[in-house]
C-alpha positions in Angstrom: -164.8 -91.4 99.0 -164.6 -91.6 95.3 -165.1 -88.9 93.1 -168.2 -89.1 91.5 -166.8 -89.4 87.8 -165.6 -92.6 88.7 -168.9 -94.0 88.6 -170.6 -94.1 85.1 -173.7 -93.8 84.5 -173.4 -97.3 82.5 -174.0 -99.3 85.3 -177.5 -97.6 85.4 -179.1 -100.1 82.4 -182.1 -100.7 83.4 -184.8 -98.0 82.6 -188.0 -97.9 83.9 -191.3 -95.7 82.2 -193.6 -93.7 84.2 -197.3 -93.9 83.4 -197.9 -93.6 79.7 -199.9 -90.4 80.2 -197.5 -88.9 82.2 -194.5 -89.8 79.7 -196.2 -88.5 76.9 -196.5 -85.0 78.4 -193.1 -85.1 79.9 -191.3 -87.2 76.9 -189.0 -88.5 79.7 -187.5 -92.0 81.7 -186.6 -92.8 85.0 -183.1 -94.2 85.5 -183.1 -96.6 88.0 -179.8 -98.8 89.1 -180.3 -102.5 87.6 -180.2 -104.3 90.9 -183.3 -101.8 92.3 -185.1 -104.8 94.0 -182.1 -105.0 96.4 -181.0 -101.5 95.8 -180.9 -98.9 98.7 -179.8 -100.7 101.1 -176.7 -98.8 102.3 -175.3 -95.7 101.8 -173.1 -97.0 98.7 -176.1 -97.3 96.9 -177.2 -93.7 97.2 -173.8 -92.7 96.2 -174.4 -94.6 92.9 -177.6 -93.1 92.1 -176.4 -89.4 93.1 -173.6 -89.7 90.7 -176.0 -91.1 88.5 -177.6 -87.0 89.1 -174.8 -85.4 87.8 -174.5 -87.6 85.1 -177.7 -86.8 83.7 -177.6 -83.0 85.0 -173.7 -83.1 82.1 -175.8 -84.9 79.6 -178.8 -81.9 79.7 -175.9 -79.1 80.2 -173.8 -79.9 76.8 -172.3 -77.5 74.7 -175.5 -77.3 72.5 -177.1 -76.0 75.9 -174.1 -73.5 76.9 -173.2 -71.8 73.6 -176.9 -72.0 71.5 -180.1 -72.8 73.8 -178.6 -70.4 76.8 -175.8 -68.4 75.7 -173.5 -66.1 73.3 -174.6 -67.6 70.0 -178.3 -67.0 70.8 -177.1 -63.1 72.3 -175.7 -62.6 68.8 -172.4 -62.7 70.3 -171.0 -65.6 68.1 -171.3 -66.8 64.8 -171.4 -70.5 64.2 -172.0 -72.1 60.3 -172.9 -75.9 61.5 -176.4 -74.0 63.3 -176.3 -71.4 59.9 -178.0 -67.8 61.1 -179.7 -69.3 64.6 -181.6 -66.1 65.1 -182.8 -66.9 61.2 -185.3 -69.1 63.1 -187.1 -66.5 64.7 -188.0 -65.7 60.7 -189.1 -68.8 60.0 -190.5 -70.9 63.3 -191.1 -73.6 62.3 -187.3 -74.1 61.8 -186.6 -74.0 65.8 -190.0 -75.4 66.6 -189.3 -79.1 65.6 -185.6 -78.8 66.0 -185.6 -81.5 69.2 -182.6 -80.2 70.3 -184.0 -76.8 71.1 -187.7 -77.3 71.9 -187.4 -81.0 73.9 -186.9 -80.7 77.3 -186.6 -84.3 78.5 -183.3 -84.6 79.1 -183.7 -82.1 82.5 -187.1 -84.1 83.0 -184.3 -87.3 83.4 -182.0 -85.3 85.8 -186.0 -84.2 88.0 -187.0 -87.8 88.0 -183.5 -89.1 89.2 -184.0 -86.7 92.1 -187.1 -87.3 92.6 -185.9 -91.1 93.0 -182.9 -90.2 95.4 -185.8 -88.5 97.9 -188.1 -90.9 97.9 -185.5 -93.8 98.6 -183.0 -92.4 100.9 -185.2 -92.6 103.7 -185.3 -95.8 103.6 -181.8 -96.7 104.5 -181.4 -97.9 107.9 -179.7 -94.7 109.7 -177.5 -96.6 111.7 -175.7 -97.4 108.8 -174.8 -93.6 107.8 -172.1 -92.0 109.1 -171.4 -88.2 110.0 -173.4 -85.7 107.8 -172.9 -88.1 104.4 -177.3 -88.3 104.3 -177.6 -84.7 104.5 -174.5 -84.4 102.6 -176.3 -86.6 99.9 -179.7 -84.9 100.2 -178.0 -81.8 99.8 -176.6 -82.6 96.6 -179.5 -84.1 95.1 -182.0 -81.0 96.3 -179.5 -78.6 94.7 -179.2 -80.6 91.1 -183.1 -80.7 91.1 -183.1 -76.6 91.7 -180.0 -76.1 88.7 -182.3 -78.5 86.7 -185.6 -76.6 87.2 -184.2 -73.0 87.5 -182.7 -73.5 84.0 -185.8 -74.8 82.1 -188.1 -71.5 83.3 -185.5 -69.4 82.0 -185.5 -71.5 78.8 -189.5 -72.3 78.5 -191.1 -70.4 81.3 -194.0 -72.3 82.8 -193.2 -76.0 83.0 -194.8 -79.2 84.8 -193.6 -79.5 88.5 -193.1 -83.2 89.0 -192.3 -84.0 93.1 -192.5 -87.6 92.9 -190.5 -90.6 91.1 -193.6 -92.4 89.7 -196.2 -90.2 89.2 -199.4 -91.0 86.8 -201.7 -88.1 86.8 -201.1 -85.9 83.9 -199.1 -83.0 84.9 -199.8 -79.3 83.4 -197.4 -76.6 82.7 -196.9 -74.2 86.2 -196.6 -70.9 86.7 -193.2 -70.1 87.1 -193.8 -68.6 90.3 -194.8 -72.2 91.6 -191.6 -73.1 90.2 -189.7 -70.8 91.4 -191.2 -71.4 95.2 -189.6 -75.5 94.9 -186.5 -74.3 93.3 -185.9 -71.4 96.8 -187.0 -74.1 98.8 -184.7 -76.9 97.4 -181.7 -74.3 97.1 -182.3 -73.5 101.3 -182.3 -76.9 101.7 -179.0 -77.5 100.0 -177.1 -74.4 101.7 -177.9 -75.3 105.4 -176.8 -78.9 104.6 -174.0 -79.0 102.4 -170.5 -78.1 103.6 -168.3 -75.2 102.1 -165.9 -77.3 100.7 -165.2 -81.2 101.1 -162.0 -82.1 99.5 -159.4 -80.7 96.8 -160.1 -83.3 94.3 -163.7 -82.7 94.7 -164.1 -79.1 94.4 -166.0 -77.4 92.1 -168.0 -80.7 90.5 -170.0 -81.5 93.5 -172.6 -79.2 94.6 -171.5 -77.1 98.1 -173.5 -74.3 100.1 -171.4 -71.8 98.1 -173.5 -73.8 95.2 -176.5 -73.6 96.4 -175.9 -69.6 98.0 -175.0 -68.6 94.2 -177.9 -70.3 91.9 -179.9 -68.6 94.9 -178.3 -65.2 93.7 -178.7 -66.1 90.6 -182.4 -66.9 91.1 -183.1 -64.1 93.4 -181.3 -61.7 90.6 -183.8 -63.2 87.5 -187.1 -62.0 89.7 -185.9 -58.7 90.9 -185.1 -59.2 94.0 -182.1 -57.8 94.6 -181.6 -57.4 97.9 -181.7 -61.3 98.3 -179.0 -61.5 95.7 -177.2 -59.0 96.8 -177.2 -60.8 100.6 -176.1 -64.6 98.8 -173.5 -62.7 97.2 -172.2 -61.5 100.0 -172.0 -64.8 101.7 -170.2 -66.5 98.7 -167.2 -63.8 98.1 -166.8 -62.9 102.2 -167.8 -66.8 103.8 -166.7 -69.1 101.2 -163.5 -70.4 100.4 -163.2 -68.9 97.0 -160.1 -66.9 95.3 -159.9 -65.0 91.7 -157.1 -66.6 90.0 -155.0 -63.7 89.9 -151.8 -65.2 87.6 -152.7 -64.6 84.3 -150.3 -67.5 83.0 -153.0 -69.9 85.5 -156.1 -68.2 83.6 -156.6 -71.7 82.0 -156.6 -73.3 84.9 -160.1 -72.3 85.6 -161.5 -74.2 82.5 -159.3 -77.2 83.4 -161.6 -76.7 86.8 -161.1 -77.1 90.5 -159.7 -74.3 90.1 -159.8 -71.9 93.8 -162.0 -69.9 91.3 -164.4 -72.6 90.4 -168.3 -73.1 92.3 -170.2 -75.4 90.5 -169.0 -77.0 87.0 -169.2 -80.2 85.5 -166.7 -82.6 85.5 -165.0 -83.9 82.0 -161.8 -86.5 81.7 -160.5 -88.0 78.9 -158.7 -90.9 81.3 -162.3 -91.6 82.5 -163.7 -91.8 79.2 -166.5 -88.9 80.0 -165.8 -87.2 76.6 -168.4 -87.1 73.8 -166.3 -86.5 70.3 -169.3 -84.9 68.6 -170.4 -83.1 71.4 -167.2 -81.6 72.7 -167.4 -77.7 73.5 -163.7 -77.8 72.1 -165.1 -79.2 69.0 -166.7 -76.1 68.4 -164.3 -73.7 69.6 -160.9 -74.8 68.9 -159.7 -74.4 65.3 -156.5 -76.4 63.4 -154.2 -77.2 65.5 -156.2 -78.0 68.3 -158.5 -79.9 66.4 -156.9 -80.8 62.8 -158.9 -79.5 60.3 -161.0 -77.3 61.7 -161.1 -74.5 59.5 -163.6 -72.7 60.6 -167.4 -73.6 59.5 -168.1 -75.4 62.8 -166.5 -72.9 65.0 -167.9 -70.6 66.9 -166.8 -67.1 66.5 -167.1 -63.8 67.4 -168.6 -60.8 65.3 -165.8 -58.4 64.4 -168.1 -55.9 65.9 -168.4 -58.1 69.1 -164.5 -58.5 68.9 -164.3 -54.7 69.2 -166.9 -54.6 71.6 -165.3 -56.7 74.0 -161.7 -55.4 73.6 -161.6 -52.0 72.5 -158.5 -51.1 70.1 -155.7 -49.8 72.5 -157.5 -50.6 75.5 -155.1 -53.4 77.7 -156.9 -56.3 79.0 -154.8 -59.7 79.4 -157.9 -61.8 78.9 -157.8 -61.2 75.0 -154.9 -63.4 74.6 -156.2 -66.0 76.7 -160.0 -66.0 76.2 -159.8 -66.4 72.0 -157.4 -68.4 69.7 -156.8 -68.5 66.3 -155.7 -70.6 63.6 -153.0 -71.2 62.5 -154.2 -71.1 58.5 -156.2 -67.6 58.8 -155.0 -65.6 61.7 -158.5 -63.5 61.4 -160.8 -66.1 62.2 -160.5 -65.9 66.1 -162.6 -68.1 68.2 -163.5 -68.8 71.6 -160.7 -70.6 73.2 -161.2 -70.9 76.7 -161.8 -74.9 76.0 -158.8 -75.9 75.2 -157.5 -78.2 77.5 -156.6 -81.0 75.5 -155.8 -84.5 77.2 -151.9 -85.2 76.4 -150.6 -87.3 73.9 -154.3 -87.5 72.0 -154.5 -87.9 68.3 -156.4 -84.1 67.5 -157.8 -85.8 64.6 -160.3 -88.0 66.9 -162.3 -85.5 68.4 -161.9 -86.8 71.5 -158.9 -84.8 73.2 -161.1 -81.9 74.6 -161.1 -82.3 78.6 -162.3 -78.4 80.1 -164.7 -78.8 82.8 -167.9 -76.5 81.9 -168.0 -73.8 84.2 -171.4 -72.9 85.5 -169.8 -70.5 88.1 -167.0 -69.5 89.4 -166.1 -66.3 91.8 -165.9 -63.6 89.2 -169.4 -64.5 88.5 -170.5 -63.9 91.9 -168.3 -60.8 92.5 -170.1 -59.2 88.7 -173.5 -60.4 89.9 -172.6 -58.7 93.6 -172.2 -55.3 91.6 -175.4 -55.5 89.5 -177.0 -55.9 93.0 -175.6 -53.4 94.4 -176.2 -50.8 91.5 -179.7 -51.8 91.6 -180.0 -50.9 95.0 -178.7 -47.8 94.6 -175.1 -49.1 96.1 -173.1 -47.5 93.3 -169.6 -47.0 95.3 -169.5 -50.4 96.4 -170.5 -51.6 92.9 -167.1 -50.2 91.7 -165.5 -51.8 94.1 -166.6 -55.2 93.0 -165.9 -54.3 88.6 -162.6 -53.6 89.7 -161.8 -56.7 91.5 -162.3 -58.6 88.3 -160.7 -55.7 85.9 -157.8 -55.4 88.1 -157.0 -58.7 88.2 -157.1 -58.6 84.0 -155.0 -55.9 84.2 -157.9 -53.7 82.4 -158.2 -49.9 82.7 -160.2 -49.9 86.3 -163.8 -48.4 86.0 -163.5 -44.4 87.4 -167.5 -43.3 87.1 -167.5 -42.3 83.4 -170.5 -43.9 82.1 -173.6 -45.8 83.8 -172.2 -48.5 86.1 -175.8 -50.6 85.1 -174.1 -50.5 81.7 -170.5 -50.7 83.1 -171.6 -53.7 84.8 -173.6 -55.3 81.6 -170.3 -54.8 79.5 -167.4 -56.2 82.3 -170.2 -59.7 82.5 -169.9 -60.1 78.4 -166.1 -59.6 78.6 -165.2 -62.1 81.2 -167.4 -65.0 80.9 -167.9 -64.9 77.4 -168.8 -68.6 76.3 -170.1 -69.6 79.4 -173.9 -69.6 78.8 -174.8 -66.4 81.0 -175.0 -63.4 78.1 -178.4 -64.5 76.6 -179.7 -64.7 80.2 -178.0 -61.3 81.2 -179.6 -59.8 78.6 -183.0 -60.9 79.0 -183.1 -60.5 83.3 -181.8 -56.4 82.4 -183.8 -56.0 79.4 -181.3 -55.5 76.8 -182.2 -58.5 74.3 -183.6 -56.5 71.6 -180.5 -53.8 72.0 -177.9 -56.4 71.2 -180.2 -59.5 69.2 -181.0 -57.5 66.0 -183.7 -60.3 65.3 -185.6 -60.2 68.2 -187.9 -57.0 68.2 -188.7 -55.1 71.7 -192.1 -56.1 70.5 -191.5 -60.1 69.9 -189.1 -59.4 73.5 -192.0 -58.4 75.1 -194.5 -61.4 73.5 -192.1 -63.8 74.9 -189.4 -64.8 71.8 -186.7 -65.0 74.3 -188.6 -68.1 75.6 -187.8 -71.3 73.7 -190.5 -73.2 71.9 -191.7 -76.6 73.6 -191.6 -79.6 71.7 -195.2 -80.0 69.5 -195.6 -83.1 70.4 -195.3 -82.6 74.1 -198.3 -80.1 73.5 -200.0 -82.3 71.6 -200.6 -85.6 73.7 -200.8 -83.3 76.8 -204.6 -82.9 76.2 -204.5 -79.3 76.4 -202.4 -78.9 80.0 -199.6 -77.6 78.3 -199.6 -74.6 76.3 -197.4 -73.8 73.4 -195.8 -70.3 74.1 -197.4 -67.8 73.0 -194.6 -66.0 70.6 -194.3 -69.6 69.3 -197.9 -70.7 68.5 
């Protein structure tokens, strides 16, 4: 089979709208293949239009997503002059409320509808023409990019419209979350008892698996308190799957090249396939001259000193600070995250267009970190030091020995070792800590909702009053 960065989404010109109501609440498109009158006929077409997912799912998960809407930069952990003070916003609302990039969801609204296509159409394919488990294989896939899709947006906007269908043209309100959430569980089961483990080498990591699906399950179960569930998908992942902690410390970039043994779910990025955006890179951002020539330093994003200390205490040994930050070669202070800085070889640094690290959206020490916050909230403390260890073992870090809370323990070992991944905002708000580490946002404002990102006003506006503005927003 080919890999499914193989296939651009370029061949997928033609665009068809849904209803005008409906688009004017949503703000969205459907992506349909250009040859849809003859389309679906065979399993090759279905290939095209899942890869045509993922595509879409890369295009709403960019840097802008992992660093600002999701992650450090919004948790106060990094500094980052092209955005200016991002938490300045909460000041002055207005600032993030018509800023597209952070209040317009329609990008994941493009990844739902694809699904939503994929579904509908699939069934239609002769089944004599599929062969071994590749339908459920392709279901699987498309049920678990729906789930990512929706899972992130209520942790970015809370209640959003639930669209099931391809074409739909009744006006669609914001749902609960809990609605939500009851699809996304429903999609993610789906996905696990239908996907395989692992398919090939050259595929692993950027197409979704049960270990996939098991882990945004944990993930899902961990964000509404139910632990036990999380601590049960956990399980299955580190004991079932076929995953390994990198434990060479000379390979640690190997898990941001990706398909690493490490790597779960990421999304797939090659300079030889032209999948590269030069103004959207993550490396863009990160990397400072001579990774990327002339970057000095405004556009980077960097860490706090007081975050630098934080995360690697003076005299404390952790092998991950040389490998997780860089700096450049014209100021040695100004350190920055370099975990993206796989460059494609023989590229001119100048263009912009050299950065090829996958984005990781998990990986096993994830899992095995999430594992112990499960397990400390069931009361499990032992075996929560078991799993910290793991991971500060294999960093050759001072191993946890009870001093301290482990909740805390836990809380710290997460912000350490995936840094600049796009989980410390969320870690922050699913324990509570947000207003401890975010001097901008208030336990009061924390509590009104200013964790929650602002939805576009115009999507409020021509919704005739079935979507509601958030309330710390309004």
């Amino acid at each position: 089979m080919r890999l499914l960065k193989q296939i651009k989404i370029g061949i997928l010109a033609g665009i068809c709208m849904i209803s005008y109501s409906c688009s004017k609440i949503l703000d969205q498109e459907i992506i349909q293949n250009p040859v849809s009158i003859n389309a679906w006929e065979n399993p090759a077409d279905a290939e095209k239009e899942v890869a045509a997912a993922y595509d879409l799912l890369r295009t709403a998960v960019s840097n802008d997503y992992l660093l600002f809407k999701a992650g450090d930069i919004r948790a106060y952990d990094y500094l980052n002059g092209s955005f200016g003070s991002l938490w300045a916003y909460y000041n002055d609302k207005s600032l993030l409320l018509y800023s597209s990039a952070m209040s317009d969801w329609s990008n994941f609204y493009k990844v739902i509808s694809q699904c939503n296509l994929i579904l509908e159409k699939i069934e239609g394919i002769d089944q004599s023409k599929w062969s071994g488990n590749l339908k459920d294989r392709y279901a699987g896939e498309t049920h678990f990019i729906r789930a990512f899709s929706y899972f992130l947006m209520i942790r970015l906007w809370g209640d959003v419209p639930l669209q099931l269908q391809a074409f739909n043209t009744e006006f669609i309100s914001g749902e609960k979350v809990e609605k939500v959430a009851t699809v996304i569980f429903e999609d993610l089961q789906y996905a696990a008892e239908h996907l395989q483990w692992e398919y090939s080498v050259a595929e692993r990591g950027i197409r979704a698996t049960k270990g996939a699906a098991l882990t945004i399950t944990a993930h899902a179960k961990a964000w509404f308190k139910d632990y036990a569930a999380c601590e049960a998908a956990c399980a299955k992942v580190i004991n079932e799957g076929p995953y390994k902690l990198v434990q060479d410390t000379a390979k640690f970039m190997s898990i941001f090249i990706g398909k690493s043994e490490e790597g779960i779910f990421e999304l797939n990025y090659s300079f030889a396939e032209k999948e590269l955006d030069p103004l959207g890179s993550i490396g863009k951002i990160t990397l400072p001259d001579p990774y990327y020539r002339n970057n000095y330093g405004y556009m980077l994003a960097c860490p706090p000193e007081g975050v630098k200390a934080a995360l690697f205490p003076e005299g404390k040994p952790d092998r991950r600070k040389d490998y997780w930050f860089v700096a450049s070669t014209w100021n040695t202070t100004n350190t920055s995250l370099g975990k993206y800085r796989t460059l494609a070889a023989g590229q001119d640094t100048a263009s912009g267009k050299i950065n090829e690290s996958n984005i990781i959206i998990t990986r096993l020490a994830d899992v095995v970190l999430l594992h112990a916050e499960a397990l400390a909230a069931l009361g499990r403390n032992a075996d929560a030091v078991v799993e910290v260890n793991k991971v500060r073992k294999r960093a050759a870090a001072p191993l946890y020995n009870g001093n301290g809370s482990i909740k805390d323990t836990i809380l710290a070992e997460r912000r350490i070792e995936l840094t600049g991944e796009g989980h410390r905002f969320f870690d922050l708000v699913r324990t509570g800590q947000l207003p401890k580490f975010q001097p901008n946002i208030s336990a009061a404002d924390f509590q009104k909702g200013a964790w929650l990102l602002p939805i576009k006003p115009e999507i409020v506006a021509n919704s005739n009053g079935t979507i509601v503005q958030n309330e710390f927003w309004k």
